[in-house]
Structures are given as C-alpha cells and as structure tokens.
C-alpha positions in Angstrom: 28.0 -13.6 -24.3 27.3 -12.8 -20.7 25.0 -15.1 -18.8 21.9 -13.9 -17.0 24.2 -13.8 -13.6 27.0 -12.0 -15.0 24.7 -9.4 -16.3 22.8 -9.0 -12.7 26.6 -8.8 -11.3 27.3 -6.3 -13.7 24.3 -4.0 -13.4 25.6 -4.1 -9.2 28.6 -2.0 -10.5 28.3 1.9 -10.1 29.9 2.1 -13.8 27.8 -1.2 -14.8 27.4 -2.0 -18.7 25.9 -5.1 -19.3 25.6 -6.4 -22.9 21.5 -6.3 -22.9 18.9 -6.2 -20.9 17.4 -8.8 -18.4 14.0 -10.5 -18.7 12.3 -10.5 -15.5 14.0 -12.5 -12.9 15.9 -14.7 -15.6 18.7 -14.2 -13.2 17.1 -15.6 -10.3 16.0 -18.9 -8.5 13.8 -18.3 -6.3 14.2 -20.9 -3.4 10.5 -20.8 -2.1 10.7 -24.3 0.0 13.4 -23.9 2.2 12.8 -25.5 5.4 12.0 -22.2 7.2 9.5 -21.3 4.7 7.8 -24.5 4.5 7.5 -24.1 8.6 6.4 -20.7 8.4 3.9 -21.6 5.3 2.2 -23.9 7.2 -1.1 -24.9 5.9 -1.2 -21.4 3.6 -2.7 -22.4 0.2 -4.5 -20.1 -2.6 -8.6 -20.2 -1.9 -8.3 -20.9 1.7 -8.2 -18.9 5.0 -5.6 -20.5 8.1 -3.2 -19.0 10.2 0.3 -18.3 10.5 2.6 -19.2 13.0 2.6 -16.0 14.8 -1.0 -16.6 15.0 -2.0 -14.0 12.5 -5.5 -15.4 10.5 -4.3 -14.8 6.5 -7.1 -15.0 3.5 -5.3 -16.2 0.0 -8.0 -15.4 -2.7 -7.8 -17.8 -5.5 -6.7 -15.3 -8.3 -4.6 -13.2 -6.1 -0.9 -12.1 -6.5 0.0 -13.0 -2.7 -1.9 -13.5 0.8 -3.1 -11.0 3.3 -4.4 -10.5 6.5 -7.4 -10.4 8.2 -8.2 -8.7 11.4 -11.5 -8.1 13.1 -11.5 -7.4 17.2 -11.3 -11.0 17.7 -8.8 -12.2 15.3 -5.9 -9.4 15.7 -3.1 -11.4 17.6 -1.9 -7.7 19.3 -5.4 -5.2 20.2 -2.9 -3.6 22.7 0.5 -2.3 22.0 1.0 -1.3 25.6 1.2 -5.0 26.5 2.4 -6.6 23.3 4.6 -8.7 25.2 1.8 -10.8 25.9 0.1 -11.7 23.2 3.2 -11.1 20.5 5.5 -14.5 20.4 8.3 -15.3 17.7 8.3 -18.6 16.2 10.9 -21.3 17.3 12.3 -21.3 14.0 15.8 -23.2 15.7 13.4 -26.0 16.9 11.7 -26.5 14.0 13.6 -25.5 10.8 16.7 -27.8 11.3 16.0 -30.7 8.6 15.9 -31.1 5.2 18.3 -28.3 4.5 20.9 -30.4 2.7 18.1 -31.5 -0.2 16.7 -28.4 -0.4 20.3 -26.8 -0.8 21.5 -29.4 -3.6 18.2 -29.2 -5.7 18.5 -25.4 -5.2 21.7 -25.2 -6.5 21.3 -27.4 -9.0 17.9 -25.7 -10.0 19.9 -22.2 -10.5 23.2 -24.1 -12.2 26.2 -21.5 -13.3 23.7 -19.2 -14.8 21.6 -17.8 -12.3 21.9 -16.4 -8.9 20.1 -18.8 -6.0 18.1 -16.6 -4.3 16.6 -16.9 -0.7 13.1 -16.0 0.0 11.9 -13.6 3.4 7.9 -12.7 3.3 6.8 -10.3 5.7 9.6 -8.0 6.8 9.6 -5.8 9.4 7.0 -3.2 9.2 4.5 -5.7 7.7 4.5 -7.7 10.8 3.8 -5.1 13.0 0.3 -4.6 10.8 0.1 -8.6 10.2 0.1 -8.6 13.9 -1.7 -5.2 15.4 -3.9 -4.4 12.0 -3.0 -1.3 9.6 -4.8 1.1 11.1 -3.5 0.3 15.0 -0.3 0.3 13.8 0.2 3.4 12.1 -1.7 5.3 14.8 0.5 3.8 17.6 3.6 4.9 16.1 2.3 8.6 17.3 0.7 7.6 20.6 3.3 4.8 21.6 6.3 5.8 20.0 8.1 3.3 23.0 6.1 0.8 22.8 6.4 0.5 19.3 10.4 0.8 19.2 10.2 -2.1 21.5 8.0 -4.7 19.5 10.4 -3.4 16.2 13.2 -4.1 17.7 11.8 -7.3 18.6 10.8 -8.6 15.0 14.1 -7.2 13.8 16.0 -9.9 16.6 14.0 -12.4 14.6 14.4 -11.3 11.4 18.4 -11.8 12.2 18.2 -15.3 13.6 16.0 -15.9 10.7 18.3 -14.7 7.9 21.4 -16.2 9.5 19.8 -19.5 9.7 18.9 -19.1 6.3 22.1 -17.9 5.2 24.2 -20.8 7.6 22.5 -23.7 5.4 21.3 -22.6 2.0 24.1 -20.6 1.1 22.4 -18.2 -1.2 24.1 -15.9 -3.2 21.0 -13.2 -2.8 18.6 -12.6 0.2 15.2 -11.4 -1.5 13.5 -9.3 1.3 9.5 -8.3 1.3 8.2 -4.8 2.9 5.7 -2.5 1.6 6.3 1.0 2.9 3.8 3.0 0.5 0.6 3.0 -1.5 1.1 3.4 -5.1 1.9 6.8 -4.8 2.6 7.7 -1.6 4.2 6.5 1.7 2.4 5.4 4.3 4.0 7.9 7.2 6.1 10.6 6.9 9.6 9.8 5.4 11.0 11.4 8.9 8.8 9.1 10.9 10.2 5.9 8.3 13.9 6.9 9.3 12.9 7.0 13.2 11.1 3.4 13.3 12.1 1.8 10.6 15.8 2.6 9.2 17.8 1.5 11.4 16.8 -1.5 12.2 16.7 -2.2 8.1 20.6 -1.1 8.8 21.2 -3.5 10.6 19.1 -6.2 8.7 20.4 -5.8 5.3 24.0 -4.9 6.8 24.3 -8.1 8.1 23.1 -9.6 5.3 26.0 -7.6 3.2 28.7 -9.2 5.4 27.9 -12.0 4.8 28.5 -11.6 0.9 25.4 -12.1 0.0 23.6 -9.7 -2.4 20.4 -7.5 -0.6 17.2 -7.6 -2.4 14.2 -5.4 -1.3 11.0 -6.1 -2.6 8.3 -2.6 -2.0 5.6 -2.1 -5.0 5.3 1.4 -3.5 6.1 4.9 -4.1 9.2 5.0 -2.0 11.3 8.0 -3.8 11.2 10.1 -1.2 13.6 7.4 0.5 15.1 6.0 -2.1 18.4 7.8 -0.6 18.2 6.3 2.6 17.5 2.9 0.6 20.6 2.8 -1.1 22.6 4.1 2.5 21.3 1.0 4.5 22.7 -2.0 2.3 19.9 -2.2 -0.3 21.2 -3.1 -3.7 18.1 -4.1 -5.5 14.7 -2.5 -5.3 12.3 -4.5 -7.2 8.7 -3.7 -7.5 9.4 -0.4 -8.3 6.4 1.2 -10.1 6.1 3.5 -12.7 4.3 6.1 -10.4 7.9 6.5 -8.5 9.3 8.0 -12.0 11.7 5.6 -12.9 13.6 7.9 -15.5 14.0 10.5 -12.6 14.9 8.4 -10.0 17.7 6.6 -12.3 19.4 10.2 -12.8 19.0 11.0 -9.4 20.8 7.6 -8.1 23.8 7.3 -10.4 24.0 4.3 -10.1 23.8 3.5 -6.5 20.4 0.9 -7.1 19.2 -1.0 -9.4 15.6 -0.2 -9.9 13.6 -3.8 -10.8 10.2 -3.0 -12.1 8.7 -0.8 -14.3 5.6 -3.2 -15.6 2.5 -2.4 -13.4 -0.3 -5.2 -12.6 -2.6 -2.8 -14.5 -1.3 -5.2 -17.6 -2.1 -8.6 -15.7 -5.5 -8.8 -17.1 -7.3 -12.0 -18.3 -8.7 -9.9 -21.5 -5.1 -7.8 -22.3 -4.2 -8.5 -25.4 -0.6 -9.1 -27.0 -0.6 -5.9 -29.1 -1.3 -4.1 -25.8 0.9 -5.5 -24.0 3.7 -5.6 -26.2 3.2 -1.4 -26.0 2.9 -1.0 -22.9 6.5 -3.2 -22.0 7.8 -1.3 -25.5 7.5 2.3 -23.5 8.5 1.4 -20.3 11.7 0.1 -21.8 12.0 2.7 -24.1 11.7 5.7 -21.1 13.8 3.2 -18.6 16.1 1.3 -20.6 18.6 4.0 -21.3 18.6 5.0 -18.0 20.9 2.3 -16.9 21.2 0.1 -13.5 17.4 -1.2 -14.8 15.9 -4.5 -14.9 12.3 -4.8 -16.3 9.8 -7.2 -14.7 6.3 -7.2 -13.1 6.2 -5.6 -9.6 4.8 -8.0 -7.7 7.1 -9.7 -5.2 7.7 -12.8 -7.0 8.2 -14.1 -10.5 5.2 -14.6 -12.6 1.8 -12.6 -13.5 -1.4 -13.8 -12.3 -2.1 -14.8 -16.1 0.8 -16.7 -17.5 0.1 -15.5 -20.8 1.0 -12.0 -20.1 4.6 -12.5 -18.9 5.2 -14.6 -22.6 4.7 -11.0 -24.7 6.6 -8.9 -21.5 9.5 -11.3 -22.6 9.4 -11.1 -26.1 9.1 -7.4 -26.4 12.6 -7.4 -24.4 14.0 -9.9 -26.6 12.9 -7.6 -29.6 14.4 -4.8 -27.7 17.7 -6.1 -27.1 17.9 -7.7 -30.8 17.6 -3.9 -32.1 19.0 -1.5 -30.1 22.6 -0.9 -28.7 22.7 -0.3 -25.0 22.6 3.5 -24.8 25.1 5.5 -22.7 24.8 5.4 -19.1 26.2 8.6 -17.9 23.3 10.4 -19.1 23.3 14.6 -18.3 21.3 15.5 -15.2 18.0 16.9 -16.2 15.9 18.2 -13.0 12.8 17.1 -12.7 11.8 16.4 -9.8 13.7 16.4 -6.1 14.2 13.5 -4.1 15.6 15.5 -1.2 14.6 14.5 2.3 11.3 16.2 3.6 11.1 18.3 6.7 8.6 17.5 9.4 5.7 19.8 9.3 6.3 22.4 12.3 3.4 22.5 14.6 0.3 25.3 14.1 1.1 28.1 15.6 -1.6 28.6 19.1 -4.6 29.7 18.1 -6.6 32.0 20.4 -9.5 30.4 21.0 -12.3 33.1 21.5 -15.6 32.6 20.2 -14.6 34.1 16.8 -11.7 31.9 16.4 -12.9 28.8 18.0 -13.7 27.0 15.0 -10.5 28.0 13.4 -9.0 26.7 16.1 -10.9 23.1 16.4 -9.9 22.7 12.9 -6.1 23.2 13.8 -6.3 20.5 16.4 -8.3 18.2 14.7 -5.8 18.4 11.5 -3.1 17.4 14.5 -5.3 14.6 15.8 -4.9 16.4 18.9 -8.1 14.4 20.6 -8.3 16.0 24.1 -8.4 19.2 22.4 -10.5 18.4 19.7 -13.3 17.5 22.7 -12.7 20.5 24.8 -13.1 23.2 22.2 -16.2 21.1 20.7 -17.4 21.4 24.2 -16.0 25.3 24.5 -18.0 26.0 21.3 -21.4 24.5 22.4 -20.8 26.3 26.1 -20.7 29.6 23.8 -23.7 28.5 22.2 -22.4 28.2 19.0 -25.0 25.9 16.8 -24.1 21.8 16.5 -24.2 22.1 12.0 -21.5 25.1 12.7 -19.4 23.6 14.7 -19.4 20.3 12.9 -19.2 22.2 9.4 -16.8 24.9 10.4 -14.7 23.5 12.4 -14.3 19.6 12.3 -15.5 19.2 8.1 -12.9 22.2 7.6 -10.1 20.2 9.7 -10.7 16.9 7.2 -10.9 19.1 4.3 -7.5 20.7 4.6 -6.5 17.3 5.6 -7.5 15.9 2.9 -5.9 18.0 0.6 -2.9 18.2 2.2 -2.8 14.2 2.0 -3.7 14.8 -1.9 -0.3 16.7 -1.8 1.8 14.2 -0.4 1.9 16.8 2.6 0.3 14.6 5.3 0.3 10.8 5.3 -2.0 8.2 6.3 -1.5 8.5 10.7 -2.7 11.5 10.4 -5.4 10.9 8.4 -6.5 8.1 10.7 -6.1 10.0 13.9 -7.7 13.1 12.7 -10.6 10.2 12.1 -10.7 9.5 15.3 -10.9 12.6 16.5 -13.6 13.5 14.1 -15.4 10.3 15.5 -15.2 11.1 19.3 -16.1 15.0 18.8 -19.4 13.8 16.4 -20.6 11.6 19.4 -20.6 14.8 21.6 -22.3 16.6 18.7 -25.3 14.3 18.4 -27.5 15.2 20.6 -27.6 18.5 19.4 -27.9 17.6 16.2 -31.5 16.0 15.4 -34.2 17.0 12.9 -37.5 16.3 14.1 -37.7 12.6 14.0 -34.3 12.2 15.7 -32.2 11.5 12.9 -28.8 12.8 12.5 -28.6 15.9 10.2 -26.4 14.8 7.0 -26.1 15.5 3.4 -26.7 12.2 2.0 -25.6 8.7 2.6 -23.2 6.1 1.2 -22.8 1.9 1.4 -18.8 1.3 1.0 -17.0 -1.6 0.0 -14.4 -4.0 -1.5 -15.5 -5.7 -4.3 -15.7 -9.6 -4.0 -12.5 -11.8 -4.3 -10.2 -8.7 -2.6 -9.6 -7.9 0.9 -7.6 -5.3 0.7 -9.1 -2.6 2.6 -7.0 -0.4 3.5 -8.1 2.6 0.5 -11.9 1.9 1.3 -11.3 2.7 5.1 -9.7 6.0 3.7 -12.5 6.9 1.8 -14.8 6.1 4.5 -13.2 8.1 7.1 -12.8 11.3 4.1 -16.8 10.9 3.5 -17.8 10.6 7.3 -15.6 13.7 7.7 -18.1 15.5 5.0 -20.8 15.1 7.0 -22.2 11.9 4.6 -23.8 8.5 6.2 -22.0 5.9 5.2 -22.4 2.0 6.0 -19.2 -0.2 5.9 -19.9 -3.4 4.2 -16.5 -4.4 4.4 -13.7 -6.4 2.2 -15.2 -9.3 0.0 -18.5 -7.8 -0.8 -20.5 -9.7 -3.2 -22.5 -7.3 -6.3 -25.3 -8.3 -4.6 -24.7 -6.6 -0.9 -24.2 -3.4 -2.8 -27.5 -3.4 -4.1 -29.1 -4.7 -1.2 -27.2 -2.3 1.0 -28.0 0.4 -1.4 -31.9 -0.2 -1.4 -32.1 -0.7 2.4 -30.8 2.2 3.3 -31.8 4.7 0.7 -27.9 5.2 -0.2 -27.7 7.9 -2.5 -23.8 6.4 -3.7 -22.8 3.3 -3.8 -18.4 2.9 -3.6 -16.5 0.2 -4.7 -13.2 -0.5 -4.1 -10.4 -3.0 -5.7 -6.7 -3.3 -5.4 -7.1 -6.3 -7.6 -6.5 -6.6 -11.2 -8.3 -10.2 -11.4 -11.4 -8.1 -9.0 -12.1 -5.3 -11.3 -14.5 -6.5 -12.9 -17.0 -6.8 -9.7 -17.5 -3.1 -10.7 -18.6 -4.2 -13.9 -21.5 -6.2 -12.2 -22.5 -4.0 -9.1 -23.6 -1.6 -12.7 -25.2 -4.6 -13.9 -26.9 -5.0 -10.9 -27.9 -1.9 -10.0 -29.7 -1.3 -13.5 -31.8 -4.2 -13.4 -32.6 -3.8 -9.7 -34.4 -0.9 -11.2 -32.3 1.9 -9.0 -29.4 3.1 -11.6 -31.3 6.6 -12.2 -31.0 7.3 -8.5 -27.8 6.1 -7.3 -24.4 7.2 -7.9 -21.8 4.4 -8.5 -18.3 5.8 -7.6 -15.0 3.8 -8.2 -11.4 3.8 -7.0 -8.2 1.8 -6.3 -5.0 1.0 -7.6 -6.0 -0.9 -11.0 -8.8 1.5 -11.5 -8.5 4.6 -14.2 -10.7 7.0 -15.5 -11.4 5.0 -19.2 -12.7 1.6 -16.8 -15.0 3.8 -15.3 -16.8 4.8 -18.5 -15.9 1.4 -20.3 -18.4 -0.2 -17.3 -20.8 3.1 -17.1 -20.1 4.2 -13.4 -20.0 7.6 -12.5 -17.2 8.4 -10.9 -13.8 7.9 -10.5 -11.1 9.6 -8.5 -7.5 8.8 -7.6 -7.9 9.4 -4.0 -9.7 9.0 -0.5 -9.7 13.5 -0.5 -10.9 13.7 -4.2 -13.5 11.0 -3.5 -15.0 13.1 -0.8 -15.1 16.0 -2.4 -16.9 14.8 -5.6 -19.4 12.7 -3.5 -19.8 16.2 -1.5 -20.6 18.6 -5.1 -22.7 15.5 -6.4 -24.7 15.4 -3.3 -25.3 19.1 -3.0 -26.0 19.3 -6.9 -28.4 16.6 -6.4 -30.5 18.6 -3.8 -30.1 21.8 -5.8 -31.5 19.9 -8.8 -34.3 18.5 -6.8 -35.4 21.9 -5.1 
C-alpha cells in the first residue's frame, strides 16, 4: 500500500499511477507557525482588524476563509507608485526570525512522520503585495501608466520573497514550499495573460526556480481561472496548482497538460455552507471525481489556500465520498485520447484601433475608441471637440462615452478585455462626465440620468473588488449610484434605498458564510414597505441564479457588463411602464 507521500511523489511523475486517490491534503503538514510566520502574523486573529508588518491594515471576518485588506486614502501604505521607495519597506525578517527554528523543525517533522510531506507555508506572494500595499484598483491601473515603476517595486518584493524562502528553506527543511497568489477572478484573469508574462513571470521563474534547486517540491496556491497560463505555469517550476476551480475546466486542462501539473482542486466553496446537507455534498464531490478522476495527475480538495472548509462538517462527507470512490473503482487509464475542446493557446494582445477621423460625424465614434483604450487626454479633448461643434451633452455622453463602456463591457464578458481596462476606461468616463455637467441639467439642476442605484457588500465580507466593477459598469450607463461600501449591514441598504429614491438596490458577496445578507436586505426591504418599487439585484462568486429566486430577488447576473445591461432594460421598462 502506498502511503499518502508516496502517492503525492507519484502523481509528480509525467507517467504517474498512483494506487488511489488522495483526500484533500492528507499528504501534507502544513507548517503554519514557523518563526517567520509567527513574525509576519503578528497580532492577525479571526474577528479583529490590525496591521501587518509592511504596514498594510488587514480585516479577518469571523467566518471567513482567510484575511484581506483594507485600503481607504489614509490607510493604503503606497497612494503613489512614482515614489514607492518611500513609503514601501520590507520586513527585517533576518533580525527577527532567527529563534525558535529548531522546535518548530522537530515538532514539524514529527507532526508529518514518514507519511506525509512537511510543507512550508508563504501567504501573500508577489502580485498580492503589490495590491496589499497600493490597493487593487491602483495597482492594476499602474501597470499601464508606470510600467517602470512598477517593474521596480516587483522586483523588489521578489528580493524578499527569496531571502524569505531561503530562510525558510535553511532551517525548516521542508520537503514542499506551498506558495499563495491570486492571479484571476473565478473566471477570468485579472490583466491580460501578455501583461502576466511581462510583470509577473519572470520573477515567479526565478522564485519557484530557486525553490526547485533546492529539492524542494513548488506549490502554487491560485483559486482563479488561470488556464490561459496554465502553460507558462508549468514552464516556471510550478509542480502543483492547488485551488483550481471547476470554472478553469479541469477535464480539459488535464488533456491539454499531459501530465506536466498536478491540478489540486476541483471542490468549490459554493459547497461550504452551514445548511448543505450530506446527500448534497456527497454529489457534488461524486461528479467532480467522476469528470476529474480519470483524468490523471488530480488531487481533490476544497480550493481555498489551506486545509479545511469553513464548516468542518463539510470536509467529513468530501472525504468519505473519496474513500467510497477509491473502494469501487480501479484507477482508469491515464493516457486518455486528446479530445479538443477548448484551446489553451497563448492570447495575442489586442492591436490598437485603427485612427479614427474625427469630424463631426465621426466624433462620437471616435470618443468611444479612446475611451475603450482609456486613452484619458483624448477622451477630454474630443468631449471638448464635440461640445465646440455643438453637439448636445445627452449625445455625447450616450453616443460616445455609454457606447465606449458598452463595447467594453462586452468585450470584458468575452474574456477579451480584462479588469485595467475596465478601470481606466472608468476613469476616463469619470473625468469626461465632470466636463459634461454643466451642460447637462434639467431644470432644477440635477444631473440628467436614467435611474439610480445604492451598491454594496453585504455585511461580514470585504471583498470589493466585483461591486467596484459593477459600479463603474452602471455609472458608465448613465445610472446614479451611491457606494456604500464593503461590510454593509441589511439595514444601510434600506436606509440608502429610501433616502435616496434608489430605484435598485445591489448586493454583493464573495462569501459563502455572507450569502445569506441577501436573504435579509429582501426581508427588509418588504417590511420597510418599499419591495413593489425597488429592484433587488444580486451577484458574486457564491451567488447563482436558483439563490436568487430561493431568497425572492430579482436579479442575478454573472458579471459587472450583464449587470449593467439588465439594470439599463429594467430601468427603461420601468419608465415605459409608467408612461
């Protein structure tokens, strides 16, 4: 029989044919108190805001799967890129991580014995630091507009990540190096995969090469869509992907590989519910080891980063259902027939628009071109251009910037543009509204729009990131729409929602364990006395179209482009309906 270590070594081998399948990370000790940890932990406990030791300011919600940060403009550690040197300083970790190594090392060992792999532990990798320090949106958008700058602070956190893992490797002598970065949203990346391999690839070369010479194994923890990279994944050193979700078509990606990764994953936290029962999770593990299983190179488990759902009770059945599997079924052939399905092949950048003429016929054409570029300076002079020509404000806006986000928006629905763009053709649509203002006034003075919205993120979650999307989607529609923020009580939504007329109200939740905020805000809104008159629309990662009618909201859509365009034919049916 092999042991749980044997058959992680063996699923490593191109060829690979272990005798059954692996529960979860029963091949794995995960050494979480390692001196450098402990240091870099500091005072980080679950219910409780502090700050790290790079001086970011991190929330850890009580029933969350992991920490995040927080930024507002006087808690980001890094407002300017152009002079991150600064602000941006590397913890001492040789000054402060040099004792206790030798107890940690011997109850570690001990703790894994002969039949598990020790692993060692590395939160926060490279491209999450940027954000950690700078905030999501200011990094992504200075990758475009200071591409040096940026190169500079990565290269930076890469130095560190290297003193860190040899430090780490020099005293605890693991046998794996278990490596956190998000890249993607659930189904997409973040940037373009071109703009990944310029920032971001190399210096993972040299991370997890270094990491391979030193014979340790190199585990990558991303609960993303990454198959667009997966290539370039296996090429730097990776050996290991865990948190691989079901969106990035495991199946495909396995006959794709060959061999060259072992995909860990495959059991999404849309199963780490208080209220999911055994029977349905006992199906849900039963298909995904049915369509992954066979597949090879494939080790089921939760995606989140480290072992253990948020309810304990739901990783007892994930087990059992593999047990059951393995007592019934031979391990299928691994050199399985290639069946195309979908391609993996590196994407070419987008070629610029050609020039547009920009005559007064054209000019709004043109506007949206630039806007869909996030070309700002040119976004402002043709806005200006247009007006000169007296082309009306409601044109120019609906013409030419709504037309920009639209296209955008779809072409972001398509996996064709990523989330920069979308946040600098945001700005863009920001800076040329202000100019459009004035001109834009009924007869009180109010700004002309087609309805109005109060976003959020329901209480207990702080991820925001999807609700800023949305926002900037429904402001580019021409819809008011006031930010309430991450952590919004049921109660704001209402209040929100009544105060200023609000003819949606949007919630958002990356959170299993939040989900049921929604639930309430429906609640709330009913006995407020306002349901007939206000839209409730949902959305994020957890959230499907059967929640939304199991809690009587409105609407759900997958994405921050769909969102907008529903809100837009609700609010224009609404005023047809009225008339």
């Amino acid at each position: 029989m092999q042991t749980p270590k044997e058959i992680f070594l063996e699923l490593l081998q191109p060829d690979g044919h272990p005798e059954r399948i692996l529960k979860q990370y029963e091949a794995l000790h995960m050494c979480l108190n390692d001196p450098i940890n402990t240091y870099l932990r500091g005072n980080r406990r679950r219910g409780t805001v502090s700050r790290d030791r790079w001086g970011t300011t991190i929330s850890f919600p009580e029933d969350a799967p992991g920490a995040i940060p927080v930024h507002t403009d006087d808690l980001t550690v890094c407002p300017d890129v152009t002079r991150w040197e600064e602000t941006v300083h590397a913890p001492d970790l040789a000054a402060n991580c040099t004792q206790g190594w030798e107890a940690c090392r011997t109850a570690a060992r001990s703790a894994a014995g002969e039949e598990k792999l020790l692993a060692g532990f590395m939160g926060t990798g490279i491209f999450e630091q940027c954000h950690f320090l700078m905030g999501f949106e200011n990094t992504l958008t200075a990758l475009y507009e200071h591409p040096e700058e940026m190169h500079r602070l990565i290269d930076y956190i890469t130095d560190y990540r290297l003193g860190y893992v040899k430090l780490l490797i020099d005293n605890l002598h693991p046998d794996v190096i278990f490596s956190h970065d998000d890249w993607g949203t659930k189904d997409a990346l973040f940037m373009h995969p071109d703009m990944w391999r310029e920032f971001f690839k190399e210096p993972y070369r040299r991370f997890y090469g270094y990491i391979r010479s030193r014979g340790c194994i190199a585990v990558h923890h991303a609960d993303s869509y990454l198959a667009p990279i997966v290539d370039d994944m296996a090429e730097i050193g990776i050996q290991v992907w865990q948190g691989v979700l079901p969106e990035n078509d495991i199946p495909a990606l396995q006959r794709h590989l060959g061999g060259k990764l072992v995909l860990m994953g495959g059991i999404g936290a849309a199963i780490d519910r208080a209220d999911a029962t055994p029977e349905e999770i006992r199906s849900y593990t039963e298909d995904t080891l049915c369509a992954c299983a066979p597949g090879g190179h494939f080790i089921p488990s939760i995606t989140y980063g480290l072992p253990g759902a948020v309810y304990p009770h739901i990783d007892r059945y994930i087990d059992e259902t593999i047990d059951a599997y393995n007592a019934r079924l031979h391990l299928p052939t691994f050199n399985l027939p290639p069946v195309p399905r979908r391609s993996f092949a590196p994407q070419k950048a987008r070629t610029a628009a050609p020039k547009v003429e920009t005559e007064a016929g054209d000019i709004l054409s043109a506007l949206a071109g630039v806007l869909k570029r996030g070309q700002q300076k040119k976004v402002l002079a043709l806005t200006e251009q247009a007006l000169s020509l007296g082309i009306d404000a409601q044109a120019i806006l609906s013409g030419g910037l709504i037309r920009g986000m639209n296209e955008l928006g779809e072409d972001f629905s398509a996996s064709r543009a990523f989330v920069p763009e979308m946040l600098m053709a945001a700005r863009c649509m920001a800076a040329a509204t202000a100019l459009l203002k004035p001109h834009m006034v009924d007869a009180h003075g109010a700004r002309q729009t087609i309805g109005s919205a109060c976003i959020g993120t329901v209480r207990g979650d702080m991820h925001d990131i999807g609700k800023n999307l949305v926002k900037i989607m429904l402001e580019g529609s021409n819809i008011q729409v006031y930010d309430l923020g991450a952590d919004v009580p049921p109660e704001e939504f209402i209040h929100a929602a009544r105060e200023h007329h609000c003819d949606i109200i949007a919630c958002s939740a990356l959170l299993t364990t939040t989900m049921q905020q929604m639930r309430q805000v429906v609640d709330l809104a009913r006995e407020a006395g306002i349901r007939d008159r206000v839209c409730i629309m949902v959305g994020g990662a957890p959230i499907s179209q059967s929640f939304c009618d199991e809690i009587h909201a409105d609407l759900y859509t997958p994405d921050a482009a769909s969102a907008a365009r529903a809100a837009v034919c609700l609010l224009y049916t609404s005023d047809a309906a009225d008339e």
